[in-house]
C-alpha positions in Angstrom: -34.8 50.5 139.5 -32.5 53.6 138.2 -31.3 52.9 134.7 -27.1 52.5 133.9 -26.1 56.4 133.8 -25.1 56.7 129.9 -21.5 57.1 130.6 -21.0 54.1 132.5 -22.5 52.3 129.7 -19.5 49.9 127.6 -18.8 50.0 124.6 -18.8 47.9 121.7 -17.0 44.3 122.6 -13.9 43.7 120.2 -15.5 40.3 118.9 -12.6 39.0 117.6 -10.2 39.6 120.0 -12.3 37.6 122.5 -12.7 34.8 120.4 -8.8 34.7 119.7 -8.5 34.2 123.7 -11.4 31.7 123.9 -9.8 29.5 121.0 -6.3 29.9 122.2 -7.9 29.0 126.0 -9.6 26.1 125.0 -10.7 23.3 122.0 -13.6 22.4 123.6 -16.8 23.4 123.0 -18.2 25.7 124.5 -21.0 25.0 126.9 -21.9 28.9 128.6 -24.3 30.3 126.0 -26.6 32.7 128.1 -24.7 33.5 130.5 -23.4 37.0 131.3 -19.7 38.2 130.7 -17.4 39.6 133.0 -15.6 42.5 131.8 -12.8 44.9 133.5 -12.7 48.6 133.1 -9.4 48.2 131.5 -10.8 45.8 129.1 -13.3 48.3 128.0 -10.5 51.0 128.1 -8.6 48.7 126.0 -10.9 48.2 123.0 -10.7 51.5 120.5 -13.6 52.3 118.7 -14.1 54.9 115.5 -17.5 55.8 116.5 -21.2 54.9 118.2 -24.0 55.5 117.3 -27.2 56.3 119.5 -29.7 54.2 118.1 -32.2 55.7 121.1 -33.5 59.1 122.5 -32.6 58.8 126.4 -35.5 60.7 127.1 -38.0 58.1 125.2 -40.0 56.1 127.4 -42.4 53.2 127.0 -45.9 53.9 127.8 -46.3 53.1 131.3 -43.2 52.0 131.9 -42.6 54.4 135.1 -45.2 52.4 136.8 -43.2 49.4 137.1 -40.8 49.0 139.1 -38.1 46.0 137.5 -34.7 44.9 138.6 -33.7 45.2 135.0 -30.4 47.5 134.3 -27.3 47.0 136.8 -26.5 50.5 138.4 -23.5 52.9 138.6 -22.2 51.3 141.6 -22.8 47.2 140.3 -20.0 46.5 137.3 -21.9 45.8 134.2 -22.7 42.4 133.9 -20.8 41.1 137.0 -22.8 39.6 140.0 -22.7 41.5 143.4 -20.4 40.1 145.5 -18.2 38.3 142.4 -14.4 39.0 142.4 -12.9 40.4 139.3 -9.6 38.6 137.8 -6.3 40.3 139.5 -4.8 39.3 135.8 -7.1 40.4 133.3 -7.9 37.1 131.5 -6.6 38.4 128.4 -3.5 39.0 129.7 -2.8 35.5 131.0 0.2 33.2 130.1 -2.1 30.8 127.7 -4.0 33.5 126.3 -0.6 36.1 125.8 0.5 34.9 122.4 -3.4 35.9 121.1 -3.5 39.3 123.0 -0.3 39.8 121.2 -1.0 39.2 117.9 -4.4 40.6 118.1 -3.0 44.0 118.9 0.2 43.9 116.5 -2.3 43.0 113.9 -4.7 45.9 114.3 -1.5 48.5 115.4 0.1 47.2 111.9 -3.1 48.2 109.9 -3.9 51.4 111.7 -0.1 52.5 110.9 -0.2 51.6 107.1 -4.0 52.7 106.5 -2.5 56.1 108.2 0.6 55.8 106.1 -1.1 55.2 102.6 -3.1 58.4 103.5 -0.8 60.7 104.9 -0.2 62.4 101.7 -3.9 63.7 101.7 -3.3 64.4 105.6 -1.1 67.1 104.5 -3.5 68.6 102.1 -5.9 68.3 104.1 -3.8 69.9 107.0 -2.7 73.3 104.7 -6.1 73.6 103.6 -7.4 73.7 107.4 -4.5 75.8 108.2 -5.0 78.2 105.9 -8.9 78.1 107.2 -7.8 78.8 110.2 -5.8 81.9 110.0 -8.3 83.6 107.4 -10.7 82.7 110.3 -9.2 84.7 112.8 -8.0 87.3 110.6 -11.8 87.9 109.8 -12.5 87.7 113.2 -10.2 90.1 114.3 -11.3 92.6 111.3 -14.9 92.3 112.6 -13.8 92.6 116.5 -11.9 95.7 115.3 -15.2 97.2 113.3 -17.6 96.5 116.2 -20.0 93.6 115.3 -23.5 95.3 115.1 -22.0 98.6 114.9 -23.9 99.8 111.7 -27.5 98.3 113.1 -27.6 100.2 116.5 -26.8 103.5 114.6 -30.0 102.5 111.7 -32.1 102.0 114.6 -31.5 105.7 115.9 -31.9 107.4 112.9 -34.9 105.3 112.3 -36.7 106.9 115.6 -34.8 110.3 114.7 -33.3 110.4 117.5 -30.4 112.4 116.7 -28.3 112.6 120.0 -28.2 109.5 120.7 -27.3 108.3 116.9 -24.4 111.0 117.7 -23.5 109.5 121.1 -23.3 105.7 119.5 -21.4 107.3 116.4 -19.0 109.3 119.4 -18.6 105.8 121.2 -18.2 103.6 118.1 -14.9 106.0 117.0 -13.8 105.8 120.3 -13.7 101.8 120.2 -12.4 101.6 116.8 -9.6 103.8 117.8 -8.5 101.8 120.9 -8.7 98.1 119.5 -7.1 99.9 116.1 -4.4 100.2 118.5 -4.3 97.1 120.4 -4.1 95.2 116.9 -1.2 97.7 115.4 0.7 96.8 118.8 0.0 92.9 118.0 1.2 93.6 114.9 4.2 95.6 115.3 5.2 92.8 117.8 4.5 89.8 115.8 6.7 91.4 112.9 9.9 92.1 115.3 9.6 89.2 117.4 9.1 86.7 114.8 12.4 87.5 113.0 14.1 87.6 116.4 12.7 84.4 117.8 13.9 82.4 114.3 17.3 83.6 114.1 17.9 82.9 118.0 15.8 80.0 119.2 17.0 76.7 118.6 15.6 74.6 114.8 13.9 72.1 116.8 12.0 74.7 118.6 11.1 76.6 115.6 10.0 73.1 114.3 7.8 72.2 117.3 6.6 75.7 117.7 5.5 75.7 113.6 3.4 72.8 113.8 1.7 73.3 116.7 0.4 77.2 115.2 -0.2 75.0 111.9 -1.8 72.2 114.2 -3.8 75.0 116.2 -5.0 76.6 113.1 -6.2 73.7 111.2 -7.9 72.3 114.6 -9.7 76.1 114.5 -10.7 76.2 110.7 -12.0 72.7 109.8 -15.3 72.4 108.9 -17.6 71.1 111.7 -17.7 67.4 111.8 -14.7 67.0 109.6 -11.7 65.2 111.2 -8.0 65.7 109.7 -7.3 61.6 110.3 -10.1 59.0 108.6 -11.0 55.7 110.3 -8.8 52.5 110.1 -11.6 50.5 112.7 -14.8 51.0 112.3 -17.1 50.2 115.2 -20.3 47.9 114.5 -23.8 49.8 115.4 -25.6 48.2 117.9 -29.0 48.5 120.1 -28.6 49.1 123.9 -31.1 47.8 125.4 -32.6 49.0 128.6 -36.3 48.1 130.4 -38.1 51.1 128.7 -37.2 49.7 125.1 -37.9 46.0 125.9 -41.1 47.6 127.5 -42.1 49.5 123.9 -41.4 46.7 122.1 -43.7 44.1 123.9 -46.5 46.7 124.4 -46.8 47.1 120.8 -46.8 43.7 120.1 -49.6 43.3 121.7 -48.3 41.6 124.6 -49.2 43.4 127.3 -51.2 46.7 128.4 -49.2 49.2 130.8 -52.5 50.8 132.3 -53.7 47.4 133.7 -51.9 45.9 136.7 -52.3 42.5 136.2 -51.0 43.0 132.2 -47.6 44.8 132.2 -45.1 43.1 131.2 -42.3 42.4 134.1 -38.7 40.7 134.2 -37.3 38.2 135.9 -33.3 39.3 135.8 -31.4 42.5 135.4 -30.5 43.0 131.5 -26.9 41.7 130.4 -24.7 41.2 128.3 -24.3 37.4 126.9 -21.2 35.1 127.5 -19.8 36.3 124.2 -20.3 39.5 124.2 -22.3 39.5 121.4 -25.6 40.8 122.2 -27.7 41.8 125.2 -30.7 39.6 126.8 -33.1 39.4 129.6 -35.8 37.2 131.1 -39.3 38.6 130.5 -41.6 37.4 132.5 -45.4 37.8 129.9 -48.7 39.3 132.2 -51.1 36.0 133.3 -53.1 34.3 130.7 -49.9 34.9 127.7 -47.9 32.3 126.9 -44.7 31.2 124.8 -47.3 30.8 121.9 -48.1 34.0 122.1 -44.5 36.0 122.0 -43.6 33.5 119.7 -46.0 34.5 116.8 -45.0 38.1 118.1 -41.6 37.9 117.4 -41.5 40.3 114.0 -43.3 42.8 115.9 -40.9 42.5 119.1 -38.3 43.3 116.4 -40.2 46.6 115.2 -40.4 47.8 118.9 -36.8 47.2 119.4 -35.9 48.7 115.8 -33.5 45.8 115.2 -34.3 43.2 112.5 -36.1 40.5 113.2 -33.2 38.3 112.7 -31.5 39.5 115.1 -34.1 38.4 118.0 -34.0 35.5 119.5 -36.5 34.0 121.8 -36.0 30.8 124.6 -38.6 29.5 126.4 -37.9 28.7 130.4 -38.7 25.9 131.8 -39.7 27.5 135.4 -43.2 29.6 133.9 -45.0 28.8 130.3 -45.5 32.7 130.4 -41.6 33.1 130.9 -38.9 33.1 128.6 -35.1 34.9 127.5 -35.1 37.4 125.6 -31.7 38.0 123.8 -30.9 40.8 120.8 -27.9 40.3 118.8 -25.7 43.6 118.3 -26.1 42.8 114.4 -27.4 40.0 112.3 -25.4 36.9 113.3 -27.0 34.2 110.9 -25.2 36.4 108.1 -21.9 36.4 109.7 -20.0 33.6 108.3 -18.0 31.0 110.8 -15.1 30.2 108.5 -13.7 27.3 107.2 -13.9 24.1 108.8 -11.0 23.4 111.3 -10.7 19.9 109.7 -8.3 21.4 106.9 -5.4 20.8 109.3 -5.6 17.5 108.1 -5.5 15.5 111.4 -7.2 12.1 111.9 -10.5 12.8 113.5 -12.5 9.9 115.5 -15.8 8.9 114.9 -16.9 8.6 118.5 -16.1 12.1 119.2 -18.2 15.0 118.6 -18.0 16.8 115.0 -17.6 20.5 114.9 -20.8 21.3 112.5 -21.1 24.9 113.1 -21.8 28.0 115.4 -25.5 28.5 117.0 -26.6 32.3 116.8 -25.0 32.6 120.3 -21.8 32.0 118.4 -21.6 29.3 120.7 -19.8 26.2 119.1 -22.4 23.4 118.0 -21.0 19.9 117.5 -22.7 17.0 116.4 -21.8 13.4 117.6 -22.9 10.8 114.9 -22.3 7.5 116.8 -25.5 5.9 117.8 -27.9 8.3 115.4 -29.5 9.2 111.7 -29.1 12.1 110.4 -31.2 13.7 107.9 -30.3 17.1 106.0 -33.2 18.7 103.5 -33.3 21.4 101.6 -34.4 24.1 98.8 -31.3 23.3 96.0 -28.4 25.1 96.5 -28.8 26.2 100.0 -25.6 24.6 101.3 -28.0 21.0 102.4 -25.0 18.9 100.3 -22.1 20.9 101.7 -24.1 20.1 105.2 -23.8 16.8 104.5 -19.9 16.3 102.7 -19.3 18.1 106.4 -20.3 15.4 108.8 -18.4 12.6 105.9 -15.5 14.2 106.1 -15.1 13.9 109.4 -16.1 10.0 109.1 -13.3 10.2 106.5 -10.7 11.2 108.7 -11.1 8.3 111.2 -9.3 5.6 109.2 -11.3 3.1 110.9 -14.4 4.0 109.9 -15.8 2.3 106.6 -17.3 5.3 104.4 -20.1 4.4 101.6 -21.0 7.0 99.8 -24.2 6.7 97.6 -25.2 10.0 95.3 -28.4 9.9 94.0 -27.6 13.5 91.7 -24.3 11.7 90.3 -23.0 15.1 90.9 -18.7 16.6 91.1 -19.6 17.0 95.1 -19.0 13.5 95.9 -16.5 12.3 93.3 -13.2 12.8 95.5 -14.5 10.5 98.3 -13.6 7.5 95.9 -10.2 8.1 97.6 -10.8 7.0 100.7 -14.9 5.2 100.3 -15.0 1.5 101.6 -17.9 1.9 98.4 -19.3 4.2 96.3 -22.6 4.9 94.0 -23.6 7.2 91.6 -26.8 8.2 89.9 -29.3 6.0 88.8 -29.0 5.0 85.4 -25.6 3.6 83.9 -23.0 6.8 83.4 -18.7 6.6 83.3 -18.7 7.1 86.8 -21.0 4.1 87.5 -22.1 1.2 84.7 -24.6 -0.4 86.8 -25.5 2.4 90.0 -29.3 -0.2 91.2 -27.2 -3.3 90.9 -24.4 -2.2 93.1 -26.8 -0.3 95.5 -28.4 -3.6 95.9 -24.8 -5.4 96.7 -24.2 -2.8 98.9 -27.0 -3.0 100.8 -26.4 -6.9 101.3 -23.1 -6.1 102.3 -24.2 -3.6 105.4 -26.8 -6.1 106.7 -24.7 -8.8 106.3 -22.2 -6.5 108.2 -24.7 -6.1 111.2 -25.3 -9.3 111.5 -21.9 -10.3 111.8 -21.3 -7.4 114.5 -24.0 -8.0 116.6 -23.1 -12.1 116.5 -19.5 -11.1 117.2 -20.4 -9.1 120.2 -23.0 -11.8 122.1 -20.0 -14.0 121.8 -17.4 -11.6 123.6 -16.7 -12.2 127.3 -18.5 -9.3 129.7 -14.8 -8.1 130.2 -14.0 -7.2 126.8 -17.5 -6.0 125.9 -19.2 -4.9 129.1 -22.6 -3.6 127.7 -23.7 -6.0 124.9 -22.3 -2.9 122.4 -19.2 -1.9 120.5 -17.1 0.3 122.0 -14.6 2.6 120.8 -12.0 0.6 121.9 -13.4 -2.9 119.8 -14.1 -0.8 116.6 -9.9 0.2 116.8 -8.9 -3.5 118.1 -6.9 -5.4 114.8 -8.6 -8.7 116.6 -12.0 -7.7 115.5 -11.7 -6.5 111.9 -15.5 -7.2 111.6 -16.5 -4.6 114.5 -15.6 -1.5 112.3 -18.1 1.2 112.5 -19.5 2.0 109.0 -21.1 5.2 107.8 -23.5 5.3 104.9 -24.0 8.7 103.2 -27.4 8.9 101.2 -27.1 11.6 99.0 -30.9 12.8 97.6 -31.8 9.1 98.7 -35.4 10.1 97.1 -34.5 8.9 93.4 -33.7 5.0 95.0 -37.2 4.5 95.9 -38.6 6.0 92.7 -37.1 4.4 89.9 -38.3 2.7 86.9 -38.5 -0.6 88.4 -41.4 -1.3 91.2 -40.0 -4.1 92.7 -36.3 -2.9 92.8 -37.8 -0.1 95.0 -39.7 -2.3 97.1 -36.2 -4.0 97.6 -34.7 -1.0 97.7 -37.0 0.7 100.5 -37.3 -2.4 102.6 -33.4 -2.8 102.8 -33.0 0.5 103.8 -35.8 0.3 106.3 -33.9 -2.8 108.2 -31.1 -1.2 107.8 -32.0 2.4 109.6 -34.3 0.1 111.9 -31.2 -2.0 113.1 -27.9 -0.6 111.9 -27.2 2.1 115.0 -26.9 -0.3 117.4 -24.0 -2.1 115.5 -22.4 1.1 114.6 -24.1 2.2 111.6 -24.6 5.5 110.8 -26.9 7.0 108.2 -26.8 10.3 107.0 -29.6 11.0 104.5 -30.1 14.5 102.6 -32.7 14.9 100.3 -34.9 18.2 98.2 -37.9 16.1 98.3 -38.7 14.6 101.7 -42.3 14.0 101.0 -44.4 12.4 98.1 -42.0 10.0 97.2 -44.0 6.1 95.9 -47.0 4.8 96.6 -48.2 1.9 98.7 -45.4 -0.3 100.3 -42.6 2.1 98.2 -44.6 5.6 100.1 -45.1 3.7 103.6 -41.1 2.7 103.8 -40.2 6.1 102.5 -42.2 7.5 105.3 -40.7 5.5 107.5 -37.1 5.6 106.2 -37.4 9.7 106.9 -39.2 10.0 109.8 -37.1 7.1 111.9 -34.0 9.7 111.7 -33.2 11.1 115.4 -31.3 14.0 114.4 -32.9 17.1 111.7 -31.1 19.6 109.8 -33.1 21.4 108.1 -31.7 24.8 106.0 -34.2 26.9 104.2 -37.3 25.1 102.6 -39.8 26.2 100.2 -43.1 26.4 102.7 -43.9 24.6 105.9 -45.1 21.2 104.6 -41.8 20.7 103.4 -40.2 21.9 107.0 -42.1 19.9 108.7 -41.6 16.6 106.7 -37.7 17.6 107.6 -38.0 18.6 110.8 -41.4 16.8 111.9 -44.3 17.9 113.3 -43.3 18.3 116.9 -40.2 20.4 115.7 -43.4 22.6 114.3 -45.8 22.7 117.2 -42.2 23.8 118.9 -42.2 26.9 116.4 -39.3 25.8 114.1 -40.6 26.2 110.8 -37.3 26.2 107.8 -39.5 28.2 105.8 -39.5 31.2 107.5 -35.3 31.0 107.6 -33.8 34.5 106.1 -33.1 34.3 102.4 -30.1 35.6 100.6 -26.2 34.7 99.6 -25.0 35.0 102.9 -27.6 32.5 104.7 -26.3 29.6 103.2 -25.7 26.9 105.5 -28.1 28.3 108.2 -30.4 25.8 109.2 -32.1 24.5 112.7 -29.7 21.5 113.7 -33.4 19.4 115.7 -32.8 16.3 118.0 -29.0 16.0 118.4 -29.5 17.7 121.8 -32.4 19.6 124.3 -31.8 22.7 122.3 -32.6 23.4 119.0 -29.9 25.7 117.8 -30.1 27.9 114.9 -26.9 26.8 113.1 -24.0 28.4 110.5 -22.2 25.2 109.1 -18.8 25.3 108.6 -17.7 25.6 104.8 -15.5 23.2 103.0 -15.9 23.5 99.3 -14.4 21.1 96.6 -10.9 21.9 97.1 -10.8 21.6 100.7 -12.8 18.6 100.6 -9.9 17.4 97.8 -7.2 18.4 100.6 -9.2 16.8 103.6 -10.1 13.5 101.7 -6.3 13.1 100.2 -5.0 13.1 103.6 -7.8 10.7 105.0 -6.2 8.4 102.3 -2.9 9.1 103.8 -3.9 8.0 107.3 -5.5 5.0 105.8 -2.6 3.8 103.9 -0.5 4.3 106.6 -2.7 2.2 108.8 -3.0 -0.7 106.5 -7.2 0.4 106.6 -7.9 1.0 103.2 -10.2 -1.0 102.0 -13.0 -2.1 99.4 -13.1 0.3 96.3 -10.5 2.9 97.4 -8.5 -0.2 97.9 -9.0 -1.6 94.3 -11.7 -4.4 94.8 -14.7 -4.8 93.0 -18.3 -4.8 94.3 -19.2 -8.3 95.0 -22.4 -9.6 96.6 -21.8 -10.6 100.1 -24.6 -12.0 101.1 -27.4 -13.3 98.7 -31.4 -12.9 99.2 -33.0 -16.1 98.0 -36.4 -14.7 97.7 -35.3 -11.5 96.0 -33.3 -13.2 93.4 -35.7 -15.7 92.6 -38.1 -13.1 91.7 -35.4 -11.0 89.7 -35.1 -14.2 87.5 -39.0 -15.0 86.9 -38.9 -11.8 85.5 -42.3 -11.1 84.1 -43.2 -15.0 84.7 -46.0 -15.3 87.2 -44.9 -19.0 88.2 -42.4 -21.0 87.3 -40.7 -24.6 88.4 -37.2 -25.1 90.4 -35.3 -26.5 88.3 -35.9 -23.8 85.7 -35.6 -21.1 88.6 -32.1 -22.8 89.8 -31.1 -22.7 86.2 -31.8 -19.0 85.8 -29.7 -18.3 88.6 -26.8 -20.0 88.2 -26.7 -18.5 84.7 -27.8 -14.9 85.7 -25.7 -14.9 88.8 -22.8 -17.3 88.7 -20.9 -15.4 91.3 -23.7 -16.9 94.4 -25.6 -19.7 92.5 -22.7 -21.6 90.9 -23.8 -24.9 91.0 -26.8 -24.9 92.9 -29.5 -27.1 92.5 -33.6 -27.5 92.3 -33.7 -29.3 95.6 -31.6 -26.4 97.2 -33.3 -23.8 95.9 -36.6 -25.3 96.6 -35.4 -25.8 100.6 -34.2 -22.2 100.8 -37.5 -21.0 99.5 -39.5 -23.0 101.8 -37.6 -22.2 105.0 -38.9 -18.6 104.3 -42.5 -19.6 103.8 -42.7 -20.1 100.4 -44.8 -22.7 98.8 -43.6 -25.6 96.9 -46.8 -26.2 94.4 -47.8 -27.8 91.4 -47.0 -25.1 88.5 -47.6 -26.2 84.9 -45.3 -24.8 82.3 -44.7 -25.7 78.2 -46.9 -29.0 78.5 -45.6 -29.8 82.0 -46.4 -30.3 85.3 -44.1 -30.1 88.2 -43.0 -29.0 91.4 -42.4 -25.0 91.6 -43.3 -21.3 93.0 -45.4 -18.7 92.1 -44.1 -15.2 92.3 -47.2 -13.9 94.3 -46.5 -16.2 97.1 -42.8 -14.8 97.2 -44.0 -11.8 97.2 -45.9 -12.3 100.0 -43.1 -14.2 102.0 -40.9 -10.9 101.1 -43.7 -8.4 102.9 -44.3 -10.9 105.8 -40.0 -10.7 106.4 -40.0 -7.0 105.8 -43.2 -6.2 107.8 
């Protein structure tokens, strides 16, 4: 196939002012990453540029690339990137009635700074101008001195008199004089009428003419005597650089990776589409098609070195595999890096109630394609290295929970950290730390009440909604429309923030994290279905307890359907975020691009097909002040506020019979009712007020444990021993 003829070739997409007509076009996300752009010849007209820069030599080939013949780049007679046979726009989309307004301000904007970058520098424009100028006429003065004088004049007469050739030195000296005389002449007559015209032509022609005629010999003169590759006017829009691609590149790039051999048929490297640009004009891609016997293995560990051949960075290289051949896949290259372009701020600071049970806006992929994230039905688990951007990943997806005033927020930070502190305005409950602090007095005993509360709250959904008629709740499962109904104000949704949930199953207490890990366990296990939803973040997503405490850990992280993983410290860690399929897939964290501006990049695995290579949105502390003080506002407006935001104090809900009995022996290894129903009632008035031996001893029994013969201070009677509730406790859990 003949290659796009260089001046054909567009050039570089105005980003911004396609992404001003995408928003103003449309709120939803975008679903045509991949997909090749259609672009008018006035739209490339349109776009100014300062500058481009040839990254390639036209004449540089790949070896062996003239042997293959590849429909790979459109020709002069196909518009780039638009299908044969496709109709362009008769309005250019741009200039459309919904997409106007953007157009509009897009170009005011850039005309308004082009005119007062000019203006701020116009005063060195006219220095610059006189200088050139004055170049400029010393240039052609000299030049007409030296045209005057003969160039090479004195050289031709050496070389005679060098060879003693006397006649003809005397016949180039006769000539010379003769030369010098006439152009003498012409100049004197150029002179004589330059100095009686001049004067004329200023006293009779009109100001303005004078004027015009003035500064276009100034103009004329400073074009003629500035310096080569000096301009008068500087540069108020800068173009980006960026790779053109074409099949002789992609064709060096994969032969020296190893990927191919050009000299063998049945191993060169061939393509499967003509190269294009992307839906969003942000970079160009292609489907390569590998020679038999390589695979998506293969290019994948290649991809550093496909990088090299292309002389981009290796960031800026992105491989898919296709789903048609194991030994096909796209290859797409980014103009410039775009995990270190940041996406903004999040779009929730406008401060508008938000529903649960509609996608989040989490970020942009490295196709700059929108990615959203909907949390009903899922787990969500974000890990990190510290101070990647893993808790600003997760305060993300809360405060969109926080915006829906029907949802029921709990918040439970494990660092006691500034990050979460705000969300007391609008949290349903709240935690912090571990260990007793101003913000929390007692963090494990109202975990533990909290806990009780959520799986009393799932059991009270899931009864509420086998008792609803098949008209009202067709499916068995609450709906959006149930969790907003004032009749049901049981069927909320309720979402459960876990901030490094790590340190709750690793503190000083055994069996509070045996209680701790098997709540959270039942909960994760059960809780979607009745519109729970867990979002977990944690530094250390592996070696967390032994026995019991390390198996429910385990299985706490690795029962979460959706992965976000930002950059960790080596693959173990990756893949305890991600998994081990997300590795065998080639996602590994670790290898994610370090540095400032990489924040918030991590691979967003399970929430869809794709794996996406995601830039979170930011929302730092004062936006998340701004965004959780209107959440309030909706709430209170509603009549939704509710547990601590609301003013009410953490109460157990529910109580667990076998895990308070063994809170009260304590360090006893058996002990009899009626001193066990005494310890309660006294311990914890607020459940066992009032209860008796005979109660407690039926309760305990019901849920397996033995009534037995325990002697205590002299006596025997009728008790438990704490192995045996124990036991009963790992047979419920298990």
């Amino acid at each position: 196939m003949t290659e796009l003829p260089t001046e054909t070739v567009p050039e570089p997409i105005d980003l911004d002012a396609h992404r001003a007509r995408r928003d103003d076009a449309s709120q939803t996300p975008d679903d045509d990453a991949g997909k090749t752009v259609t672009l008018s010849a006035g739209e490339v007209e349109r776009m100014d540029t300062a500058y481009e820069v040839a990254l390639d030599d036209e004449t540089d080939t790949a070896p062996g690339a003239g042997k293959v013949l590849v429909p790979v780049d459109t020709t002069a007679a196909t518009p780039v990137a638009v299908a044969v046979g496709e109709r362009l726009p008769i309005i250019p989309v741009h200039l459309r009635p919904e997409n106007l307004p953007a157009t509009a301000r897009r170009a005011l904007a850039r005309a308004g700074h082009v005119a007062a970058f000019h203006a701020v520098r116009s005063p060195w424009y006219g220095c610059k101008l006189a200088w050139f100028a004055g170049r400029g006429l010393s240039r052609v003065v000299r030049n007409q001195l030296r045209w005057w004088w003969v160039p090479n004049s004195f050289a031709l007469e050496q070389k005679a008199a060098d060879g003693n050739e006397l006649k003809e030195w005397e016949k180039i000296h006769r000539e010379l004089k003769r030369t010098r005389l006439w152009r003498g002449f012409v100049l004197a007559a150029q002179n004589l009428g330059l100095m009686v015209s001049a004067p004329i032509a200023l006293n009779a022609a009109p100001t303005a003419a004078v004027a015009a005629a003035g500064a276009g010999l100034v103009a004329a003169a400073a074009h003629y005597g500035r310096p080569a590759g000096q301009t008068l006017v500087g540069t108020a829009v800068v173009a980006p650089r960026f790779r053109k691609l074409n099949s002789d590149i992609v064709l060096r790039a994969y032969y020296a990776a190893g990927l191919g051999k050009p000299d063998k048929a049945d191993q060169e490297i061939r393509f499967g589409s003509q190269m294009s640009r992307d839906a969003r004009d942000t970079g160009s891609q292609v489907l390569v098609d590998l020679p038999y016997g390589k695979g998506w293995s293969d290019v994948q560990g290649a991809r550093e070195k496909i990088a090299s051949g292309l002389d981009v960075h290796v960031n800026q290289v992105f491989l898919s595999p296709d789903k048609t051949s194991s030994r096909r896949h796209m290859l797409f290259v980014a103009d410039r890096d775009p995990l270190a372009v940041p996406v903004g701020r999040t779009d929730m600071l406008d401060c508008k109630p938000r529903s649960i049970w509609r996608p989040a806006k989490f970020g942009k992929d490295e196709r700059d394609a929108p990615v959203s994230l909907l949390l009903m039905w899922i787990s969500l688990l974000v890990g990190a290295q510290p101070r990647k951007g893993k808790t600003f990943a997760a305060r993300l997806v809360a405060l969109h929970a926080a915006l829906d005033p029907y949802v029921k927020l709990i918040v439970v930070d494990g660092k006691n950290s500034p990050d979460w502190l705000k969300f007391k305005l609008v949290a349903h409950r709240i935690v912090f730390g571990t260990h007793p602090s101003p913000n929390d007095p007692d963090p494990i005993a109202n975990l533990m009440a909290i806990l009780d509360e959520v799986l009393a709250h799932i059991d009270r959904v899931n009864t509420q909604l086998a008792t609803l008629p098949v008209s009202v709740c067709p499916e068995g499962k609450l709906t959006e429309e149930l969790a907003r109904d004032a009749r049901y104000p049981d069927l909320r949704v309720l979402v459960m923030v876990m901030e490094e949930f790590q340190v709750y199953f690793e503190t000083e207490d055994q069996e509070v994290n045996k209680q701790i890990a098997a709540k959270l366990s039942r909960i994760q296990a059960v809780g979607p279905s009745a519109g729970v939803v867990i979002v977990s973040s944690s530094q250390k997503p592996s070696g967390v307890g032994a026995g019991d405490v390390g198996r429910l850990f385990n299985r706490y992280r690795d029962n979460h359907a959706v992965r976000f993983a930002l950059k960790c410290g080596n693959r173990i860690v990756s893949e305890a975020v991600l998994g081990g399929d997300a590795y065998a897939e080639g996602f590994d964290a670790a290898s994610l691009p370090v540095g400032d501006e990489y924040r918030g990049v991590g691979y967003l695995y399970g929430a869809s097909d794709a794996t996406p290579t995601v830039r979170t949105y930011l929302a730092d502390h004062s936006d998340a002040e701004k965004i959780l003080t209107a959440a309030r506002a909706h709430r209170e407006r509603l009549g939704l506020l509710t547990g601590m935001a609301a003013g009410e104090d953490i109460e157990r809900a529910t109580r667990d019979v076998l895990a308070d009995v063994l809170a009260v022996m304590g360090a006893d290894t058996a002990a009899h009712w009626d001193t066990i129903a005494g310890r309660l009632a006294q311990q914890m008035p607020e459940q066992y007020d009032g209860t008796t031996p005979e109660a407690i001893s039926a309760q305990a029994r019901a849920l397996n444990v033995p009534s037995v013969n325990v002697k205590r201070d002299g006596a025997t009677r009728k008790g438990a021993k704490a192995d045996d509730i124990r036991a009963a406790i790992a047979r419920r859990d298990t």
